[in-house]
Structure formats: C-alpha cells, structure tokens
N, C-alpha and C positions, 0 to 999 in steps of 0.2 A: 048691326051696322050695315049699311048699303055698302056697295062695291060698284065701282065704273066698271061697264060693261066693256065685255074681251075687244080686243083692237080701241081702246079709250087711246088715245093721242094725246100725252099730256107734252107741252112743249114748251120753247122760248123761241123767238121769233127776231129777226133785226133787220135795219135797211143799210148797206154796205157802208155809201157816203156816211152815216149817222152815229154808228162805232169802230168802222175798221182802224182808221187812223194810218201811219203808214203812207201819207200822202206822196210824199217822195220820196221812197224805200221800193226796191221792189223790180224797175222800171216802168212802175205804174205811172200812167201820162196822168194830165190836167182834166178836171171838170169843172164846168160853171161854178159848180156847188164850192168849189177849193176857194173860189175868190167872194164867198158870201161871210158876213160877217155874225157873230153872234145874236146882236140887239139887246135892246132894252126897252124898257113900257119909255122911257126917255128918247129913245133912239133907234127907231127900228133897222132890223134887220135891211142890210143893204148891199151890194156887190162892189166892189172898189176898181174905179179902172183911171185911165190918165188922157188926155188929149195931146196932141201933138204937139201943145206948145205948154206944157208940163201940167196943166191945169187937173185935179185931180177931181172926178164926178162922181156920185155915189148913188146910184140909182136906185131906188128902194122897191122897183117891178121887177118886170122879166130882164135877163140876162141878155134877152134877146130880142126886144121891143124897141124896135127903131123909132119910135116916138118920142124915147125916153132915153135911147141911149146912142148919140153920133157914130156914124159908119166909120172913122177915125179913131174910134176911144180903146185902146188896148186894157186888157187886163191886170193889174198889178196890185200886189201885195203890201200891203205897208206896215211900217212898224208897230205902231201905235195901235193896230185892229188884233181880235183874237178872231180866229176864222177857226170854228169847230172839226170841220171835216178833217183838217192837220193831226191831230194827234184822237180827237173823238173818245172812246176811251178804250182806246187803245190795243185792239181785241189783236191786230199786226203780231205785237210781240208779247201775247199773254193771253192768245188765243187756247192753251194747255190747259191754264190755271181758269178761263173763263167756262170750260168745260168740263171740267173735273167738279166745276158747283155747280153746274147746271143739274149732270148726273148725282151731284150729292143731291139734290133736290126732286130725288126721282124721274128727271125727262128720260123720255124714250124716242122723243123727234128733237134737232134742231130747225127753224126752217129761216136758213137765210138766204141773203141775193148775192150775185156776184159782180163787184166793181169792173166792167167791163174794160173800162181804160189800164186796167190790171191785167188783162189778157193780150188787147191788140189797144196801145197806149196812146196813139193817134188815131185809131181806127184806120188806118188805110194799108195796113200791113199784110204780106200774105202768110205768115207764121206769127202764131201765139206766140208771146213772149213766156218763154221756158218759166222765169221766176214766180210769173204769175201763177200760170198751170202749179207748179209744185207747190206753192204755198196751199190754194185750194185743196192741192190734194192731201197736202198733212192736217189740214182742218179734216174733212172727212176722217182719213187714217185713224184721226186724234177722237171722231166720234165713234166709228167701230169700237175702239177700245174701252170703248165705255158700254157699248150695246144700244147707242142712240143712232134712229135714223136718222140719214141728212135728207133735207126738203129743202 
C-alpha cells in the first residue's frame, strides 16, 4: 500500500462569511455579505436594501454598483428573506464539535480565514475588539488540542 509522503497536509479549509455564523454575536460588525440573500434557480441571489421613501430594491449585482444601486438605498434585513451568512452552519458555537471531526478524520491542518469585522467591527477602531481576538484564539487552542495546524 502507498503512503503520503512526510509533511502530506491533509486538511479542511472554509471562508469565514460561508460558515461562521454568529453574525451578531460577538461584537462582530456588518458585512455586505450579512444583507445577501440565499437564491434560487427561481430567484437569484440578491442583496436587500430600502429607499428613503420605504420602497424596498433588491439588487441582484454588486453591493456596491452604483449603476444598480441609489446612493440613498440603505441596507436592510427583512423578514421574509433567509440571508446565509446569519447563522451559516454555525461553526460560532460548535466550532469544538466541528473540530473534534475534522481530527476524527485524520486532519493535521485546518486552513481558515478570519472575519475581519470580527476583530475591528467598523473598521475604523484603534483596538481589536477583545471578543473577537478570544474567540479566534480558542479556535486555534481548540486545534492544538487535537495536533491540527491552524492555516
């Protein structure tokens, strides 16, 4: 039987927005991504915002595409939409249990990103926000204890 040669990196990988969840836990700020909505082959994927005079637009481009979205239009959430990045699956509060199978699964690396509005939550702060920092760091913590490097 063959064997993966020494230093082989076997891993799992993820993009913060796409499982952390925890959207408003934390004092993690806003991202475009928070006000996108799921989709369907019926109805794509779209960002939800309101005009001044309540009228609700649903842009299906950039977040940020002033062709397609009024320098007026705020951002908002509405009931009726499921917006992924909100709870995602959920890695916030089961980030333990998400890790303890990855290491069942023989990983030796995890390699994830870090939600930045989770650190400095407006960006214009001159102190990381503590909650952030610590959560990061029991993820790490929580891969040491399994013998997985963090990436």
């Amino acid at each position: 039987m063959s064997q993966l040669p020494k230093g082989f990196l076997w891993r799992g990988s993820t993009a913060d927005f796409q499982f952390e969840g925890g959207f408003n836990e934390g004092g993690r700020g806003l991202l475009s991504h928070d006000y996108e909505t799921d989709g369907s082959p019926e109805n794509p994927r779209h960002h939800t915002m309101q005009l001044p005079d309540g009228q609700i637009i649903r842009p299906k481009s950039s977040f940020f595409d002033a062709q397609l979205v009024p320098e007026e239009a705020v951002p908002v959430f509405l009931e009726d939409q499921y917006y992924p990045s909100h709870k995602a699956v959920d890695f916030y509060h089961h980030y333990k249990e998400d890790i303890a199978l990855m290491a069942g699964m023989g990983f030796n690396v995890f390699r994830f990103s870090i939600c930045w509005s989770r650190i400095f939550p407006t960006g214009f702060e001159d102190e990381p926000n503590q909650e952030g920092l610590q959560f990061y760091h029991a993820v790490i913590a929580e891969l040491e204890k399994y013998g997985m490097e963090p990436l």
